[in-house]
N, C-alpha and C positions, 0 to 999 in steps of 0.2 A: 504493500500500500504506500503510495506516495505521502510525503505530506501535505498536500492540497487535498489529495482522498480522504484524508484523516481529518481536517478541520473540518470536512463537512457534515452537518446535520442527520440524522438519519429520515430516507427520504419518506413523506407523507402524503397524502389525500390533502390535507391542510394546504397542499400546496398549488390545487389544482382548481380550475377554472369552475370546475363541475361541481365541486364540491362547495363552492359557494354561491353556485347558482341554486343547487339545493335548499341550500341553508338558508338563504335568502325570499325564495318563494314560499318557505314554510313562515319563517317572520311576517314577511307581507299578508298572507292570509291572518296570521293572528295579529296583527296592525289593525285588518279590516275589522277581524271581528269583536276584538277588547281593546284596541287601542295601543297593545305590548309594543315599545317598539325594540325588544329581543337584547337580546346580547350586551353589552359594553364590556369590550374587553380592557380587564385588568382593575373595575370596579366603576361604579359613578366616584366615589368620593376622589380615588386619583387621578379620574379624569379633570374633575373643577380641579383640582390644587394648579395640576399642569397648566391647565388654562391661564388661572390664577398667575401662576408663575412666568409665565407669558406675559401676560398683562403688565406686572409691576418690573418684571425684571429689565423686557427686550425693551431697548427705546425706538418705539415704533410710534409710528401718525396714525390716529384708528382710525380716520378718514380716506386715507390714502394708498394707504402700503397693505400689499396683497398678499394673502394668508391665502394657502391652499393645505386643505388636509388629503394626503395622499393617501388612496384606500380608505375611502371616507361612512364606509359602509352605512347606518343609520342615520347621519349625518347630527349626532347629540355632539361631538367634540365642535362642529358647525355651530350649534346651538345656544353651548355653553361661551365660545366667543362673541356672538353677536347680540349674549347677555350682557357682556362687557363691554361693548357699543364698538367692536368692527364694521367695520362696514363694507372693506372689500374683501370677500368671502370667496371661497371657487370649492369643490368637492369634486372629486374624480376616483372612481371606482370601477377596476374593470367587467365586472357583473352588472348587467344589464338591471336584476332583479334586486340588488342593492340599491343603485342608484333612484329606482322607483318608488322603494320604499323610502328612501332619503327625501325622494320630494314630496313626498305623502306627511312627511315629520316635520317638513319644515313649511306647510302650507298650516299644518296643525299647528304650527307654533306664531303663526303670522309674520312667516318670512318668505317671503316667494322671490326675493329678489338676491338670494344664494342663487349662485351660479353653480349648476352641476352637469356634469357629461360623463359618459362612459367612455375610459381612456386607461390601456395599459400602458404603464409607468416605465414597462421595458419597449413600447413600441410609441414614443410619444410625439404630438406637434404642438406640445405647449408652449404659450409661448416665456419667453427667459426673464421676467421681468417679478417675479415674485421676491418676497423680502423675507418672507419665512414659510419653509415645509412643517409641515405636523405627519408623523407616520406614527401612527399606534398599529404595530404589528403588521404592516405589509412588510417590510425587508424580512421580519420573521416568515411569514407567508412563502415568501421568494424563497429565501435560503431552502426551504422542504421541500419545494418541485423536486418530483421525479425524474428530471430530464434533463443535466448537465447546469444546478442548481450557482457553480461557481461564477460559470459566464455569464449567468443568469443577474449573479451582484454584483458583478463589477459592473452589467449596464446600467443598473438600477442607482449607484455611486456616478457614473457617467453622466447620467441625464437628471439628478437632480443637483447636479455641478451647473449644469448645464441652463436647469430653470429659474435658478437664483441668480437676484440679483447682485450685484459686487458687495461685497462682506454680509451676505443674509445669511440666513440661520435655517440650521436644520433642526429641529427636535425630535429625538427618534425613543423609541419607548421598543424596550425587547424583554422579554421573555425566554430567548432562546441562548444568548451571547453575551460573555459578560462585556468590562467595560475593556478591557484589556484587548480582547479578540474587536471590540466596534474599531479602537483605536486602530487596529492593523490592517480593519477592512477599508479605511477611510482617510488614512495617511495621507495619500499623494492626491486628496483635493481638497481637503479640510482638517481645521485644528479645532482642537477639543476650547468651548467654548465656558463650558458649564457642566457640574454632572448634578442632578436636581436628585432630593434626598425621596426612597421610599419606604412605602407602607407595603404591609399584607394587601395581597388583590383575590379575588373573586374569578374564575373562570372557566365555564363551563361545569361547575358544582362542584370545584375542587379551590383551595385555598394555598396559599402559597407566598411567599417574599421576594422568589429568584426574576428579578428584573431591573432591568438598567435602562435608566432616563438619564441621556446625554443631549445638551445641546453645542452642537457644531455651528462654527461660523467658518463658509465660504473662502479658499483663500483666492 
């Protein structure tokens, strides 16, 4: 086994396109019928903090400067910033059945002027002008493809080098990789910014601590 074989995750269904189309059209249906809207991974409570920490930390213009959360699934991390009065908002998801439900949530919340579209993040025309990425768990997501998972992140580190703008910020939330291993996936286009402090999370009916919230600034 190489060691590029060896740093990789062991491969998952979590990883694959199907498998959150699944997941997603089963939330939608209970969105319609009780209102759930399903999942939040790694807890609501550490999701506000992050937000939070966003807010007071990055010096950003809430009017101006573009926040897009990558792999925006529900679209509640959407929700929870434009409590804190963002205003230029964008979600992208590459599940069809995500994204639907996202606008379902956020029509429910009286925000119809979130911009969303369905757009993989390895195959992207966004355009390069954002000032902060938010990813809760898509690069985790990537890194489990079944299917040559490593090229997989280094496009994924490519392009959102790529969609940021000059010294913008990534905030990345994992569960799979510690802070050590983000460092090495991330070196040759960003430097460690920030590492923001955690809590126990909630996911999928299991409890847990293992996860690193780093924020990267763009070099």
């Amino acid at each position: 086994m190489t060691e590029q074989e060896s740093e990789e995750l062991a491969a998952s269904n979590l990883g694959t396109l199907e498998y959150w189309e699944n997941a997603y059209a089963q939330e939608l249906d209970n969105f319609r019928d009780h209102g759930d809207v399903g999942e939040i991974w790694f807890g609501t409570v550490n999701s506000r903090k992050v937000v939070r920490w966003i807010t007071m930390k990055l010096d950003l213009n809430k009017e101006n400067d573009k926040i897009i959360d990558v792999g925006c699934g529900n679209a509640m991390t959407l929700v929870e910033l434009a409590k804190q009065g963002f205003a230029n908002l964008t979600g992208v998801d590459y599940s069809q059945k995500a994204v639907d439900l996202a606008r379902m949530v956020l029509n429910n919340n009286n925000l119809p002027n979130v911009k969303l579209e369905v757009c993989d993040i390895l195959n992207n025309t966004l355009s390069h002008d954002f000032k902060v990425v938010h990813d809760k768990g898509t690069y985790d997501a990537i890194s489990l493809n079944p299917e040559d998972p490593a090229t997989k992140r280094q496009k994924y580190v490519e392009n959102i080098h790529r969609i940021l703008s000059s010294k913008g910020y990534l905030v990345l939330i994992s569960c799979n990789w510690t802070k050590e291993e983000l460092l090495k996936h991330f070196a040759n286009h960003f430097e460690l910014e920030s590492e923001l402090p955690t809590d126990t999370f909630q996911f999928g009916g299991q409890t847990g601590n293992t996860v690193t919230q780093l924020v990267f600034r763009k070099k």
